[in-house]
N, C-alpha and C positions, 0 to 999 in steps of 0.2 A: 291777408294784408290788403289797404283799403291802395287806392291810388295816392293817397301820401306817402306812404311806407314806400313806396317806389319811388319817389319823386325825393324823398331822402335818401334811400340808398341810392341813387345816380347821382345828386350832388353830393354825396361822402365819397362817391368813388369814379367821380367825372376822369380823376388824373386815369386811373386805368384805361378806362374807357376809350379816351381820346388816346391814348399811348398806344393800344392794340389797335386802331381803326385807320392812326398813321403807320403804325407796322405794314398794315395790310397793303394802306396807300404805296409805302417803299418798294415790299415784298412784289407787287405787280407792276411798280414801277419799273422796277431791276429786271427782272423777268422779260419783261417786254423788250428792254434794252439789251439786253445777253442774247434774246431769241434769235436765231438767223430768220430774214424776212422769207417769207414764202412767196411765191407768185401764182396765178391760176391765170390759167386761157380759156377760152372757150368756143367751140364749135357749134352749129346746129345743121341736123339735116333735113330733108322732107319725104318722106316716103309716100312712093304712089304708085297704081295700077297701071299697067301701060294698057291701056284700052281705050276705041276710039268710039264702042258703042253708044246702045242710045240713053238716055238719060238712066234707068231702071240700072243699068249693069254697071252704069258710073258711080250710083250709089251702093251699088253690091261691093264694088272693088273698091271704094270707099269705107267700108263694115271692113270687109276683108283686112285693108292694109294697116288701120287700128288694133285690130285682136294680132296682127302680124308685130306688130312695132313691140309689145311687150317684149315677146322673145329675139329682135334684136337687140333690146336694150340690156335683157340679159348673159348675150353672145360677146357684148363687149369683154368682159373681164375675162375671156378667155384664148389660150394660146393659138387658137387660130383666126384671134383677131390680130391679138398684143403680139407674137411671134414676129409676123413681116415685119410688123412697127419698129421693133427694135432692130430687125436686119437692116432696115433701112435708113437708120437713125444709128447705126454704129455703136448699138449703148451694149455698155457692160453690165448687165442685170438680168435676173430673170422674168418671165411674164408674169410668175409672179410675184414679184417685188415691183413690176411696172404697173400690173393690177393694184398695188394700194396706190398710187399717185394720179389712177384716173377713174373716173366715173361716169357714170350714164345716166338719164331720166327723162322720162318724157310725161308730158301736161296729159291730165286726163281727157279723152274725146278729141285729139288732138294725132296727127301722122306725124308729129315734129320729136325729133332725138336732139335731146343736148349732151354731150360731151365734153368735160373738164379737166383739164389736167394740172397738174401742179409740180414745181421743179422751183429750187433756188434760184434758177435763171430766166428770167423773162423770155429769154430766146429761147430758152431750150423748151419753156411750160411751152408756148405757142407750135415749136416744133412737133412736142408731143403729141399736142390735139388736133392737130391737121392730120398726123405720119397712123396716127389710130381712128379716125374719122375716116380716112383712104380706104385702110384695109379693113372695114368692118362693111365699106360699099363692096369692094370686091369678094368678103368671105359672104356677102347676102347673093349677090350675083351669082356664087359658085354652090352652097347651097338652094336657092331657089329654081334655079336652071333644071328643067323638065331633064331625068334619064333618057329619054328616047332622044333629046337632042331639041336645039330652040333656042331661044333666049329667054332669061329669066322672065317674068310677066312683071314682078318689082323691080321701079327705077328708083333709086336713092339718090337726090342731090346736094347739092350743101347751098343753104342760102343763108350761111352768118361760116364766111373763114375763119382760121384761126390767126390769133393777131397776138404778137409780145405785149402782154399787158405794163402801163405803165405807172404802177402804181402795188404794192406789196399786197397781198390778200392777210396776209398773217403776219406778226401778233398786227390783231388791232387793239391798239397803245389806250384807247380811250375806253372801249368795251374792258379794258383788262383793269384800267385803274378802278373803272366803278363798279365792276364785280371785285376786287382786291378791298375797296373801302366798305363798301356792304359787308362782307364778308368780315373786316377784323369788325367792322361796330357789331355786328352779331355775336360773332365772339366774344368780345368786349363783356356785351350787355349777361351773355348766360354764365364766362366768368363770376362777374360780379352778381350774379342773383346767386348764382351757386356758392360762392365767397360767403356772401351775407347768409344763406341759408345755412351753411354752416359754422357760422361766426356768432357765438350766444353772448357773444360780453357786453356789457352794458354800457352804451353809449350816450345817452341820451335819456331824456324824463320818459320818452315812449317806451324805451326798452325798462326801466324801471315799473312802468307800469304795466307790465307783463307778470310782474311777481306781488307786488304791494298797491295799495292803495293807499299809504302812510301818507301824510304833511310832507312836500317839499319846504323846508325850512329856507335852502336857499344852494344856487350853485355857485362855486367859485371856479375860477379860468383857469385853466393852466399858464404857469408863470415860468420859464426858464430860469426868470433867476430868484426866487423863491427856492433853492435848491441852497443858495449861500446867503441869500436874505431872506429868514423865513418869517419874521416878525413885520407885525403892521407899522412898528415905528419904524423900521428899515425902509419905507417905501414911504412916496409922495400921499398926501391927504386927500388928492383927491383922485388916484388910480383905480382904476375899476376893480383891482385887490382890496382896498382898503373900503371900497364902494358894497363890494360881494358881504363881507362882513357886515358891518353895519347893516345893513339889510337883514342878516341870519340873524343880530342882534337883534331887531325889531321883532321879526317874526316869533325869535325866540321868547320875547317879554310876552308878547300875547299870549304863549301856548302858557307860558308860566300862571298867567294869571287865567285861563281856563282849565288847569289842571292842577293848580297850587300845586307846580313841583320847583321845589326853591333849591334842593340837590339834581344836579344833571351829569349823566355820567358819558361821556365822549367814547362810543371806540370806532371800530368797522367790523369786516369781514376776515380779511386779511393782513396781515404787515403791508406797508408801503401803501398804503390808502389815504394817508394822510391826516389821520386824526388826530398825533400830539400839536402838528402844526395848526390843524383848525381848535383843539381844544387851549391851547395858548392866547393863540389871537381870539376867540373867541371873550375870554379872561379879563387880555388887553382891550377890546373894545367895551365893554362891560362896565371895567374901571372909569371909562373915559366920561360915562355919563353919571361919575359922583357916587356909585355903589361904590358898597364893599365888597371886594369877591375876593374869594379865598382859592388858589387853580392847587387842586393835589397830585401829582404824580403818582398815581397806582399800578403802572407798569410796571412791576416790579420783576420782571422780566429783562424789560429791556428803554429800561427807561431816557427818552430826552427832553424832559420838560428841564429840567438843571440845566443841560447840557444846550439848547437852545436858548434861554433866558438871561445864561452866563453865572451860573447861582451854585454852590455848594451843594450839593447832593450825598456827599456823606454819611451826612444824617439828617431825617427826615421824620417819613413817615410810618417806614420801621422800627424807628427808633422810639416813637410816642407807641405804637402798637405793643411791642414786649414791653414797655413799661419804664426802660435806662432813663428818660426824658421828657416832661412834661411839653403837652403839645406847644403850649406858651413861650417855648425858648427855642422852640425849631421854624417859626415863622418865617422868612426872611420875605421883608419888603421890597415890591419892584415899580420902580418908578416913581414919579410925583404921585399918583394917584392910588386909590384906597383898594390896590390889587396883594395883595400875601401870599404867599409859595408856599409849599407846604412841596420838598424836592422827596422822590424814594426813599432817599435811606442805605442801606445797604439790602444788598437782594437776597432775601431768606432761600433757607430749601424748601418752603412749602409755602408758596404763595396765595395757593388756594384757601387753603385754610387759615391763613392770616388775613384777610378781605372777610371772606366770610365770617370769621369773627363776632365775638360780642363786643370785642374792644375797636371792632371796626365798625360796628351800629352806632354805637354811643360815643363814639367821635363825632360819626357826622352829625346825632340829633344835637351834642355839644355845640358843634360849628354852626347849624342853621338858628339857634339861638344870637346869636352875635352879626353873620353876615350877610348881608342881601343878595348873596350869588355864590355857591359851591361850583365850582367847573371840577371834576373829576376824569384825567385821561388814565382810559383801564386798558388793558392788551386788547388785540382783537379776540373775537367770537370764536375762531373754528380752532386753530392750532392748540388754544387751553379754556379753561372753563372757567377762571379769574373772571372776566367781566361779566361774565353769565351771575355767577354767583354773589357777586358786589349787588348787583342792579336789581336784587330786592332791598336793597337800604338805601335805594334812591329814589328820589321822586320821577326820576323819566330817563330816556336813553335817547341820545341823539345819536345816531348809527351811518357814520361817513362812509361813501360809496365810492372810490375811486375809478372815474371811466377810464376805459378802455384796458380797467385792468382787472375789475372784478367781474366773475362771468354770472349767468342767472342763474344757474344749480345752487354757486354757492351763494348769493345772498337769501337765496330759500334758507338754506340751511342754519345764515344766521338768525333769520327770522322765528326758524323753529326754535332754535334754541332759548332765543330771546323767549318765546311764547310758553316753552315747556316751565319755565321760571316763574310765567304768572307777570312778567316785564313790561313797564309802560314804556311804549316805543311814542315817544313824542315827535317824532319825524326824522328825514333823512336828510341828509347834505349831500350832494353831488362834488365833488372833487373832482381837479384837473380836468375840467371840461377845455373845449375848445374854445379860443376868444373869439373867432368867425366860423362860418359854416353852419350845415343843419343840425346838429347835434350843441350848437351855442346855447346858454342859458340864457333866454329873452328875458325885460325887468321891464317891460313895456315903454311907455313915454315917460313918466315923471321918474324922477329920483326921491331916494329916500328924506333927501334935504332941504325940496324944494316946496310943496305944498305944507301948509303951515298946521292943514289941517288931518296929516297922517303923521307927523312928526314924531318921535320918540317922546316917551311920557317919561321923565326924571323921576327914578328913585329918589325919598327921602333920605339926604345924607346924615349915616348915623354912624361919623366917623369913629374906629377902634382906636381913643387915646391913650389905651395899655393894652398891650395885646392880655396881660395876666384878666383883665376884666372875665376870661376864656373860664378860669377856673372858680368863679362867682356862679 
């Protein structure tokens, strides 16, 4: 993936992102606020030689009490430091429970010991680190102290007391939010790569073009209410619904007149992709520019071109295939304009082999004699082989892709199928895209209305004034 592909999947999934990063922001918010405050104190000592020699022995006992300080810094943490401290300090604990609350270190090249302690109570941190600074001078005094008798040669002094600090060491509330925000945007971000990288459905013309190289004919938006008005007459003239269309319209005259395919057969991949609704409106917009189209219903599965249009579906195009009924009296006209229905029929038990057909050939070479536009909505591709098998007695296949719901295994698989056939794939339609976002179908700056000089080119109107003319 190039730097776009990321920069699309963070705007397709900004909402996660931000939702995890404020999680995180809460989650160390809260935290910090639940935490009980901690306190630290701190002491410092000096360790030194007691010698009044001459300069040479002061730097001796200088080396000396360096290499000496290590090992009282690590005498601290034990019970014959911590022991007195706690007798003297009345605490209920052992040294070593009072060993993890205090700590020792000293600067390299340096005779200075720090000592810290930490307690809920400012008074009592401060008590601590004084009460254990004490007894680690007197456990150095009573260690270093010559056997034969003398005073120690090491004098330890304290030149930083210990003091009730006044201000909490722990949490700190600021270090915690912006490690807590770091932290869920991190999250955030490998969620959604990881999401995306397992998420193969096709979103977008980029994810499309992971599998095909086909003609985008055109995408249309997703519409919530396209679910109860699924017709272009249902909606406003100039809605980007009715905009998407007419745009497939155009695209589609070109492809027709570089492939002279004057039958187009409509399906997808799957059910719910949307293809009787784009093969309808496709019909409806068609008509509107003075052709003749003829829209058939071939789903004979599960047909709703009838059932969308508002038209008798009865009998149809079953009915002209076994023969009960000449195609001429199963026409039914829709609307002012020069659009014919041609509804299923009733649903045979073998749908396959009725498509496939010689009476289903010589239907359509009959119909493309007469009309200037065949719209054909066939089942989809995978669950039966109905469209597969129509779609050599057509001039091209337009193959509707509905996002976020087809994945890219399976429109491989339609494309094979389509291919195994020998199938002219005239381009795809993207369905139910998004009206914003990066997965939106861009139409650039003009519209399909506006330049005078990409305008739609008008079929010659050669209106059908007997439909029987069929049988001539």
């Amino acid at each position: 993936m190039d730097l776009r592909d990321y920069i699309r999947i963070f705007q397709r999934n900004w909402v996660w992102i931000a939702s995890l990063t404020l999680t995180g922001l809460l989650v160390a918010g809260t935290g910090s606020v639940l935490t009980a405050p901690t306190y630290t104190a701190e002491t410092q000592l000096f360790v030194a030689i007691q010698s009044s020699g001459s300069v040479q022995e002061l730097q001796q006992g200088n080396t000396f009490s360096q290499a000496r300080v290590q090992s009282y810094v690590k005498t601290v943490d034990s019970p014959i430091v911590l022991q007195p401290a706690i007798d003297s300090l009345g605490l209920e604990m052992s040294a070593e429970d009072l060993a993890q609350r205090v700590q020792a270190s000293t600067d390299v090249n340096t005779v200075l010991i720090n000592i810290t302690a930490s307690d809920s109570s400012p008074a009592m941190a401060g008590a601590i680190a004084q009460a254990v600074a004490d007894s680690l001078i007197k456990a150095v005094d009573q260690l270093e102290r010559p056997k034969t008798g003398g005073t120690s040669p090491v004098s330890i002094s304290v030149t930083k007391p210990a003091s009730a600090p006044s201000s909490s060491s722990a949490p700190n509330t600021r270090v915690n939010l912006i490690a807590g925000t770091l932290l869920g945007l991190a999250v955030g971000i490998g969620l959604v790569l990881l999401r995306s990288a397992l998420d193969n459905r096709i979103r977008s013309e980029a994810d499309l073009r992971k599998v095909t190289d086909a003609p985008l004919l055109g995408g249309i938006s997703y519409d919530a209410d396209a679910g109860v008005h699924p017709l272009l007459t249902q909606t406003p003239p100039q809605s980007p619904r009715a905009e998407a269309f007419r745009r497939l319209r155009t695209n589609l005259h070109f492809t027709h007149v570089a492939n002279q395919a004057k039958t187009v057969l409509v399906t997808s991949s799957l059910p719910g992709e949307g293809k009787s609704t784009t093969a309808a409106n496709l019909a409806i917009s068609l008509a509107e520019t003075g052709q003749n189209v003829c829209l058939i219903d071939a789903d004979l599965r599960r047909p709703m071109v009838g059932e969308y249009l508002g038209l008798e579906k009865g009998a149809g195009l079953t009915t002209a295939l076994v023969g009960d009924l000449d195609v001429n009296d199963l026409f039914q006209q829709w609307g002012d304009g020069g659009l014919y229905v041609l509804t299923s029929g009733g649903i045979p038990p073998n749908p396959s082999e009725l498509l496939g057909s010689d009476a289903m050939k010589q239907l359509i070479e009959r119909l493309e004699q007469v009309f200037d536009a065949i719209i054909i909505d066939a089942p989809p591709l995978l669950p039966v082989t109905d469209a597969a098998v129509l779609s050599q007695h057509v001039g091209g296949v337009v193959l509707v892709v509905g996002s976020q719901i087809l994945k890219l295994q399976d429109l491989q698989k339609a494309l094979d199928a389509l291919a195994l056939v020998d199938s002219k794939l005239l381009g795809v339609v993207m369905n139910r895209l998004p009206a914003k976002g990066p997965d939106s179908y861009s139409y650039g700056y003009y519209s399909d209305e506006q330049p005078s000089s990409i305008k739609e080119i008008r079929a010659p109107k050669k209106f059908l004034t007997n439909a029987r003319n069929l049988s001539s």
